[in-house]
C-alpha positions in Angstrom: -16.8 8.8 -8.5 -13.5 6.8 -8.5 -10.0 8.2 -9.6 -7.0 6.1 -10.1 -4.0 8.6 -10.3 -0.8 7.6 -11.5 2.4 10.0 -11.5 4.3 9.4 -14.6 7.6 10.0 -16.7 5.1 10.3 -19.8 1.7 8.7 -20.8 -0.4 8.2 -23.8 -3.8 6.6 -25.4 -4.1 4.7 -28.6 -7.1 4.1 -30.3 -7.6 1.6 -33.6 -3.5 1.8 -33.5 -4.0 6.5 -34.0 -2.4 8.0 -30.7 -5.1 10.3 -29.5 -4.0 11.9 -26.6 -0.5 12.1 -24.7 1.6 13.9 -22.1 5.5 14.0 -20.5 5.4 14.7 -16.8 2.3 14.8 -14.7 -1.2 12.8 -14.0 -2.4 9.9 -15.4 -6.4 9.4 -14.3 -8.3 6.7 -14.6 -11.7 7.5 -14.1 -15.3 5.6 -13.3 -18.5 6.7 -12.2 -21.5 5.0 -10.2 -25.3 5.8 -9.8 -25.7 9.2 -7.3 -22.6 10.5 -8.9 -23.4 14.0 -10.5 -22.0 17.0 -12.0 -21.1 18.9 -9.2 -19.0 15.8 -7.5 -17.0 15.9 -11.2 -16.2 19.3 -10.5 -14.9 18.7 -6.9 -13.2 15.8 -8.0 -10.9 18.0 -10.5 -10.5 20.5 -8.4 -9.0 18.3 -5.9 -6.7 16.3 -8.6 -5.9 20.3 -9.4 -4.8 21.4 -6.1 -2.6 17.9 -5.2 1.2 18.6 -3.9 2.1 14.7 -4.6 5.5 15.4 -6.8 8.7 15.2 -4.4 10.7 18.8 -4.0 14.4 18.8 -3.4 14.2 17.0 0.0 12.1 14.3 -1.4 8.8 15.0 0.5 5.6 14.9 -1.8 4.8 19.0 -2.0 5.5 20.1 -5.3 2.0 20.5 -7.6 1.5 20.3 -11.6 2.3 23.9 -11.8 5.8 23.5 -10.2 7.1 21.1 -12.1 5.2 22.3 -15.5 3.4 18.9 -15.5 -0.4 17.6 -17.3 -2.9 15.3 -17.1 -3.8 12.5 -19.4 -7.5 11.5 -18.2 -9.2 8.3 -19.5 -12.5 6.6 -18.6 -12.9 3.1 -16.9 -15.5 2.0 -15.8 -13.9 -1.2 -14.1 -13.2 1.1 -11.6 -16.8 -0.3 -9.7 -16.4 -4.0 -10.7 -16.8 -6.5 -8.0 -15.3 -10.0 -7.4 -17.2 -10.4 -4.1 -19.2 -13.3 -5.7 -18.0 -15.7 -7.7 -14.7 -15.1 -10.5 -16.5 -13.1 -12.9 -16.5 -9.4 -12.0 -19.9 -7.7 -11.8 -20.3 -3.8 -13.0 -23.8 -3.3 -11.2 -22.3 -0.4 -9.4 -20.4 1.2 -12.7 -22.6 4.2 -13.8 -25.1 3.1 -17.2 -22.7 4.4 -20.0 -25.4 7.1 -21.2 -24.9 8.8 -17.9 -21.3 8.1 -17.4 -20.8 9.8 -20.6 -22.1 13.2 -19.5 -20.0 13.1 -16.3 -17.0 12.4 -17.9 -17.1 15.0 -20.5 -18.4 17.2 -17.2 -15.1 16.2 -15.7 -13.0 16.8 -18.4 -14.5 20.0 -18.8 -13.6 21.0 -15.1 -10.3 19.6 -15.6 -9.7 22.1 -18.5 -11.0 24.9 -17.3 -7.9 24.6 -14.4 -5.7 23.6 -16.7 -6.3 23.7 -20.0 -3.5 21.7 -21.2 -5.3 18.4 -20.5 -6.1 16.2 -22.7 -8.3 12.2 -22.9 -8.8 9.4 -24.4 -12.1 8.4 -26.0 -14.8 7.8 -23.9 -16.1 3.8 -24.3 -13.7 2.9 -26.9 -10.9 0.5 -27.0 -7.9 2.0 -26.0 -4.4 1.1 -25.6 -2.8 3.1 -22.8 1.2 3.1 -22.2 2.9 5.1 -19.3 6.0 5.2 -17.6 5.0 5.5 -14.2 7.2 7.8 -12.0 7.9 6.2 -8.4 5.7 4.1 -8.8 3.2 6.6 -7.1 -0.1 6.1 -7.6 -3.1 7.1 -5.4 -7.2 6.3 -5.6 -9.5 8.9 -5.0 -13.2 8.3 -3.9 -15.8 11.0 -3.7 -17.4 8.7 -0.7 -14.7 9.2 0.9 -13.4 12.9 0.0 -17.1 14.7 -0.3 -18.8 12.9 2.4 
């Protein structure tokens, strides 16, 4: 599983021109999923993204969570996340999870998402979306479960 975090001033999804989901202060995730990926690494993964201290306290140093400064997460699926450029100019998404699957893990990870903070909302998984932020910093940080849960 892949996570691309963004802090931001404010966030929201579009879909067909409707806003579906949106926040003020906190997370921004972009998330994608690859074959071996299950349940229980969507559940790690939130409860990582849960626990971060990445906003800056009065000093400036990164050690203030969502909870201190009342912030949320927007979460939204990408599977681009696992595209590959290696060969040729046309990415490849061999390693991006089939969408069937991918779509039980996301709502997994939603799920876990919510159930520490129950606040957050998505976008729609697999449709067209138009997403607008305003990042904060910028600040921005990609998570791997091959890396974190090894």
């Amino acid at each position: 599983m892949r996570v691309v975090l963004q802090l931001v001033k404010n966030a929201s999804v579009e879909v067909g021109g409707e806003k579906v989901a949106q926040i003020g202060k906190g997370f921004l995730l972009f998330a994608a999923f690859t074959p071996g990926d299950d349940e229980d690494v969507a559940k790690k993964m939130a409860e990582k993204i849960c626990k971060l201290r990445i906003f800056p306290d009065e000093t400036g140093k990164t050690n203030r969570s969502l909870d201190d400064v009342g912030g949320r997460i927007l979460s939204v699926s990408q599977f681009t996340l696992y595209a590959s450029v290696k060969e040729g100019n046309r990415p490849s998404f061999s390693a991006s999870m089939r969408k069937e699957e991918a779509t039980l893990l996301y709502d997994a990870f939603v799920l876990a998402l919510k159930k520490i903070r129950p606040d957050t909302v998505s976008g729609i998984f697999h449709a067209d979306m138009d997403v607008m932020l305003h990042n904060d910093g910028p600040f921005t940080l990609i998570l791997d479960s091959k890396e974190l849960f090894a």
